[in-house]
C-alpha positions in Angstrom: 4.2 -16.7 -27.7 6.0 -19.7 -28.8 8.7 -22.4 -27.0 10.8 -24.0 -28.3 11.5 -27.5 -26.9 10.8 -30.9 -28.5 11.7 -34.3 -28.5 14.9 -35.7 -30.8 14.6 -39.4 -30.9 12.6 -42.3 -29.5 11.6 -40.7 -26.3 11.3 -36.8 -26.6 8.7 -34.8 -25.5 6.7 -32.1 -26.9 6.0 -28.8 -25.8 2.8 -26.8 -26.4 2.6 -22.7 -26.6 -0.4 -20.6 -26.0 -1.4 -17.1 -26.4 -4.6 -14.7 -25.2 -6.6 -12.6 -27.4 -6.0 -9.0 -26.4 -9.1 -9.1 -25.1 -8.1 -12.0 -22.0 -5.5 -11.8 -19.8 -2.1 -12.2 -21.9 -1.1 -15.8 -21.8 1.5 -17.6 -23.3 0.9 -21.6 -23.5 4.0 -24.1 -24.7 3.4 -27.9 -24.6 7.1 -29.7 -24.3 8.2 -32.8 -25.2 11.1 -33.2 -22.7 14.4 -34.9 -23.7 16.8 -36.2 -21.0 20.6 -36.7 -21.2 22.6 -39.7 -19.7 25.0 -40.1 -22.4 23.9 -38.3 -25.3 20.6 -37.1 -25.8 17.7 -39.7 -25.8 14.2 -38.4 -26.9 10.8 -37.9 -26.0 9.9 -38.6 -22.1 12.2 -41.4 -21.0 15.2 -40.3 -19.8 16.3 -39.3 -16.8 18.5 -35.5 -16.7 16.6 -33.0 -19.0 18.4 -30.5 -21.2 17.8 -27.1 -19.3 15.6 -24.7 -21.1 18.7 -22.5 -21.8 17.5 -21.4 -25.2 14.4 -19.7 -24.2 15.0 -17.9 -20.6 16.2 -14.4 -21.7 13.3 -14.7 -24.9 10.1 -15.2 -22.3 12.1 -11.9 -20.0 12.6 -9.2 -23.3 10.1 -6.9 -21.4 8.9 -7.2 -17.4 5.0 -7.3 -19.3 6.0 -10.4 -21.0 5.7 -13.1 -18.2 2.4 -11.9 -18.2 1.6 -12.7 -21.9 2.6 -16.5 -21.9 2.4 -20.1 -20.1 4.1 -23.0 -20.3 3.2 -26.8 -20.6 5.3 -29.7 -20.3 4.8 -32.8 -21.3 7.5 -34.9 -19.3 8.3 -38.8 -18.7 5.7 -40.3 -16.0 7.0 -39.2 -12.3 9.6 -36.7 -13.9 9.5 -33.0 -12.0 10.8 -29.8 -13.0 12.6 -27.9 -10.4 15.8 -25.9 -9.1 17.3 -29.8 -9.7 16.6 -30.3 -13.1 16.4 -26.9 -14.9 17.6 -23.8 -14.3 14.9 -21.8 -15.4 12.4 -21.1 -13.0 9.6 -20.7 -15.9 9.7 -24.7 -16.3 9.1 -24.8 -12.3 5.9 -27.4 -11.8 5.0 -27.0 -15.4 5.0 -30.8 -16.3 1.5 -32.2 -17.0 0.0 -34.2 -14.0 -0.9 -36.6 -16.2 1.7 -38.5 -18.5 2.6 -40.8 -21.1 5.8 -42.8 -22.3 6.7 -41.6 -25.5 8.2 -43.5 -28.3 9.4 -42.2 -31.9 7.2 -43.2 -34.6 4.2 -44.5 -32.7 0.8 -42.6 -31.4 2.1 -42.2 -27.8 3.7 -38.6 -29.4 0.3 -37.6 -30.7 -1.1 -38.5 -27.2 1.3 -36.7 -25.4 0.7 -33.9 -27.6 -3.0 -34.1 -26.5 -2.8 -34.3 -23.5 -0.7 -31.0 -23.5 -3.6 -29.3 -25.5 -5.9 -30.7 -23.7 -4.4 -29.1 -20.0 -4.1 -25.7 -21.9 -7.3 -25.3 -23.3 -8.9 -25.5 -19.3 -7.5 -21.6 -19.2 -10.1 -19.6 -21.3 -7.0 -17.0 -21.6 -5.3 -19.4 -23.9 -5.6 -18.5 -27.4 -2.5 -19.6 -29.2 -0.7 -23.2 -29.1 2.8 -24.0 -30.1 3.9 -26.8 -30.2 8.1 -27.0 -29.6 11.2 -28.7 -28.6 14.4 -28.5 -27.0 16.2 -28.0 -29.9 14.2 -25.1 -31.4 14.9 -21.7 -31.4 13.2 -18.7 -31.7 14.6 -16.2 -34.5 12.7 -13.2 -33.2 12.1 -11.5 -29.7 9.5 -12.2 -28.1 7.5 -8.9 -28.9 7.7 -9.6 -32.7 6.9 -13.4 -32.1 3.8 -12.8 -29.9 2.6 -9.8 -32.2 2.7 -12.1 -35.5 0.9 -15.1 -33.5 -1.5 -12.7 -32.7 -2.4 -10.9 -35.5 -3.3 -14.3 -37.4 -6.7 -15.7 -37.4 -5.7 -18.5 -38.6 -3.6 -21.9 -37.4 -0.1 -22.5 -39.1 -0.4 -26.3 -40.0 2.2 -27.3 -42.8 0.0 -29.9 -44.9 0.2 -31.4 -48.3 -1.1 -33.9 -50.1 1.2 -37.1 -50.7 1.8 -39.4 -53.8 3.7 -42.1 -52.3 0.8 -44.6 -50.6 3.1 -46.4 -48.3 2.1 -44.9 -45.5 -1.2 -45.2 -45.8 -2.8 -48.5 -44.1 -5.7 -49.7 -46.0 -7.1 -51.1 -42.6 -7.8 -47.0 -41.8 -11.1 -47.0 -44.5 -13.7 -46.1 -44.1 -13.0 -43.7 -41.0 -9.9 -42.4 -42.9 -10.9 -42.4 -46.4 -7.2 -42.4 -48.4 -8.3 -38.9 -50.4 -8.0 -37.0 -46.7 -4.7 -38.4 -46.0 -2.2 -35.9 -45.4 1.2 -35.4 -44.3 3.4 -32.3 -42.9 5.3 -30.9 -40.1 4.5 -31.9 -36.3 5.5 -28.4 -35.3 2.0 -26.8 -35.2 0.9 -23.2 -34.0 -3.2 -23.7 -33.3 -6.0 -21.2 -32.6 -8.0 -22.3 -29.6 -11.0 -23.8 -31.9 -8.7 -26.1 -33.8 -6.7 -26.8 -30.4 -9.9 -28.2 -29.2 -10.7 -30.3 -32.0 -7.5 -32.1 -31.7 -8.0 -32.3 -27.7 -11.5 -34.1 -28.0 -11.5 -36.3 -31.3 -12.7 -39.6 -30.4 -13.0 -41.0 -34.1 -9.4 -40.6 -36.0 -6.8 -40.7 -33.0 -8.0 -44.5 -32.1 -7.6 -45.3 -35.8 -3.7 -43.7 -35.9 -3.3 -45.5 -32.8 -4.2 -48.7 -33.8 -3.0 -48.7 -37.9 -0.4 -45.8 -38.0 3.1 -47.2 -37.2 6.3 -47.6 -37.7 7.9 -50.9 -38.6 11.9 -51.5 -37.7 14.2 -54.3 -38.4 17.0 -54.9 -36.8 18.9 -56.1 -33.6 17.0 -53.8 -31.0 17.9 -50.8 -29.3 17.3 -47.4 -29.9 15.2 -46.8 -33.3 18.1 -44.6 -34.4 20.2 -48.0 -34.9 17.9 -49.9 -36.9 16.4 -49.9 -40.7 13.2 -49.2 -41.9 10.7 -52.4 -42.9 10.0 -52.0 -46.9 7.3 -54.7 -46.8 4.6 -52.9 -44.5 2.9 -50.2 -44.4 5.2 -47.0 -42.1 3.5 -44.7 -40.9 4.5 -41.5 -38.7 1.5 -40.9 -36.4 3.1 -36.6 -35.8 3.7 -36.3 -39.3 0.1 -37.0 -40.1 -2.6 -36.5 -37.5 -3.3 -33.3 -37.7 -3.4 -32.4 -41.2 -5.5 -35.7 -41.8 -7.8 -34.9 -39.3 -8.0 -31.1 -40.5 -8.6 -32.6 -43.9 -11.3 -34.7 -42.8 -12.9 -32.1 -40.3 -13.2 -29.5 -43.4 -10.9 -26.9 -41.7 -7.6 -26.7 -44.0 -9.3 -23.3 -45.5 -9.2 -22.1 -41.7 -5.3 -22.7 -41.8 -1.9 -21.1 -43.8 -0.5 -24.8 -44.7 2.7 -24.2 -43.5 4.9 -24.7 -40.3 6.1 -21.6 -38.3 9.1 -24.1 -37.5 12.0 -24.5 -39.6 13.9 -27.8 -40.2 16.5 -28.9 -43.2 16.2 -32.7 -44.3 19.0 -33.9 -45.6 18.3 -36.6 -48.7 21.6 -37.2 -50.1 22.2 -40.4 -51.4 25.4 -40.4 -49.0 23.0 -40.9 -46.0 22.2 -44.0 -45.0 18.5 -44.6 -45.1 17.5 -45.1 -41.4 18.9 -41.7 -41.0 16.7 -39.9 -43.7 13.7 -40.4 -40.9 15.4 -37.7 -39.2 16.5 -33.9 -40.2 20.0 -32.5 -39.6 20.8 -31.0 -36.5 22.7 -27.6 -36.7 26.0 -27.6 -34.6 28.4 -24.3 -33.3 29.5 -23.3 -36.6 26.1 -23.6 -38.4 24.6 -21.2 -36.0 26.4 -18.4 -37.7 24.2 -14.8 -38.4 24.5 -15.1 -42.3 23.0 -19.0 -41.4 20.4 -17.4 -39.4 19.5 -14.8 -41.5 19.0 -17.0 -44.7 16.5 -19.1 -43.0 14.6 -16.0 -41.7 14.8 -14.3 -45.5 13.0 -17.2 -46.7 9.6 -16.2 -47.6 7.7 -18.3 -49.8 8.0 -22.1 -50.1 7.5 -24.6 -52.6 5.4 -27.8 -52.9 6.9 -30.8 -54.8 3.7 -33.2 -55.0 0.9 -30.4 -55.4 3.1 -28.1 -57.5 2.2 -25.7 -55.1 4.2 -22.4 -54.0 2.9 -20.9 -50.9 3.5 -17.2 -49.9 3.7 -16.7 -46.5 0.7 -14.5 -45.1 -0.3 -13.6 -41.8 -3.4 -11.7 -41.6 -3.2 -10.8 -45.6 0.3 -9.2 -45.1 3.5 -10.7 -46.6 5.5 -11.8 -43.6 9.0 -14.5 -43.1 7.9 -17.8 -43.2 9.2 -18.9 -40.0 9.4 -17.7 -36.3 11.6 -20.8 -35.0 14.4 -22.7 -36.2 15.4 -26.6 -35.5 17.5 -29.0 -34.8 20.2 -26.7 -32.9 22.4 -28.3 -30.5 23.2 -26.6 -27.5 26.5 -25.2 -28.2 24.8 -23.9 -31.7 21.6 -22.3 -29.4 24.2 -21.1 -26.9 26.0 -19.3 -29.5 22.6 -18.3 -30.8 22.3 -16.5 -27.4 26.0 -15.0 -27.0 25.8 -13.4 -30.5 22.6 -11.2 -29.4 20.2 -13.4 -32.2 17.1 -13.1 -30.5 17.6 -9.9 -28.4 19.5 -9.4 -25.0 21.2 -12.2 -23.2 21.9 -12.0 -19.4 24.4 -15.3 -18.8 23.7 -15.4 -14.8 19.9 -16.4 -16.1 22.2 -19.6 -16.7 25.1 -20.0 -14.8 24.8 -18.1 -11.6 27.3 -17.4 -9.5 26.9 -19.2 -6.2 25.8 -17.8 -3.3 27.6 -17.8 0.1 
């Protein structure tokens, strides 16, 4: 029940995953940021030939039932199409959202795009769960084990904590966003339909983060990669903190297991340059080893620095891994992933099929 697809710098997109209650017909719903390559990988909705879906084909086939038990929603640049030119997997075919928005890293046009996506899914009553992905997730489990853990939660998987550190916070959000229900965590968000459609119609807290949450660069232009972070304002991440502020505010973090479903290692170092920090490490071929792979999916509590909180991982009372999906994998890394029979079966004509005379 979950894609994996989302956006890696200033112009990715973000992808949204549903799933049906037993009782509907079996969907699966993804929302995708969409990240195009020209020369090297640009982010979020601009750019112009989109990494093919290669990670995910042979997930969504495990079983001939499971194309039955999921959709899939893109969120792509304005005017960009999926089809046999752009992809090569038919389950992305016409999946783009009619409606569109150039995204940008660091400002709200990520959390619109992201609305947008829930806000298409949510018009099929057989949508119950939403994931939101990228292209450089992967899933560590087949699809059966995936879908079946989704399923059995009542609850939303929305990594959220409480932070220290006020710089983020713009004063110019009170009274709407009162600084107590300011929270921060993961973009990568798994949502029952009833939370799904509070993010889709909020009207009161969006137009604040879109008009105080930003980021402020210095530096000589160009991609935000390139440039420094501005240490006399106010940054703010608008994806790192809509949704667990609204949840906060809306009195529905008790409905949720505060963590992310989606794995990602930051790098803090004091090696790294600083402008770098904004962004976690992306795993490359030799990182996408099994012993790698089964670390991450061993993990099974985590830990909380500013609350002093450990949280177990649950899902529906019962101890369970912590995460379903892993990121940032590059392609040869997710490729590998596949060849080396990680999350089930792989069929390599699903990807590079021999040509027909």
């Amino acid at each position: 029940m979950a894609k994996k697809r989302l956006p890696i710098s200033s112009s990715s997109p973000s992808l949204l995953l549903v799933l049906p209650s037993s009782s509907l017909r079996n969907r699966f719903w993804f929302g995708m940021k969409v990240v195009s390559v020209i020369s090297g990988l640009i982010c979020l909705f601009t750019f112009l030939r989109i990494q093919s879906p290669f990670q995910t084909s042979s997930f969504y086939t495990e079983k001939n039932g499971d194309a039955e038990k999921f959709s899939i929603y893109v969120h792509s640049k304005p005017g960009f199409i999926f089809d046999a030119s752009t992809t090569r997997s038919s389950y992305f075919y016409g999946r783009q959202l009619r409606e569109s928005v150039r995204v940008i890293w660091g400002e709200a046009s990520m959390v619109e795009a992201e609305r947008l996506l829930l806000q298409a899914a949510l018009e099929d009553p057989a949508n119950q769960r939403f994931v939101l992905l990228s292209e450089r997730c992967v899933p560590l489990y087949n699809f059966s084990y995936t879908y079946n853990y989704l399923m059995s939660s009542s609850k939303s998987f929305v990594d959220s904590f409480v932070i220290t550190k006020h710089s983020r916070y713009n004063p110019d959000m009170f009274p709407t966003i009162p600084r107590d229900k300011w929270r921060k965590g993961s973009q990568w968000a798994t949502l029952i339909r009833k939370h799904a459609a509070v993010v889709a119609t909020d009207n009161v807290v969006f137009p604040v983060f879109k008009k105080h949450c930003k980021m402020h660069l210095e530096g000589n232009g160009g991609s935000p990669k390139n440039q420094v972070v501005s240490k006399s304002k106010h940054n703010c991440i608008p994806d790192e903190h809509y949704i667990q502020t609204l949840f906060s505010m809306s009195g529905l973090v008790d409905e949720t297991e505060r963590r992310s479903l989606t794995y990602t290692f930051w790098n803090h170092s004091p090696s790294r340059k600083e402008k770098q920090d904004w962004h976690p490490i992306t795993f490359e071929y030799a990182d996408a080893d099994p012993l790698h792979i089964e670390k991450i999916k061993g993990i099974d509590h985590l830990y909380f620095e500013t609350e002093y909180r450990t949280e177990e991982c649950l899902c529906n009372a019962a101890h369970v891994p912590c995460y379903l999906f892993a990121r940032k994998f590059s392609e040869g890394a997710a490729l590998r992933l596949l060849t080396d029979g990680a999350v089930g079966p792989f069929n390599p004509a699903l990807f590079f099929p021999t040509s027909q005379q």
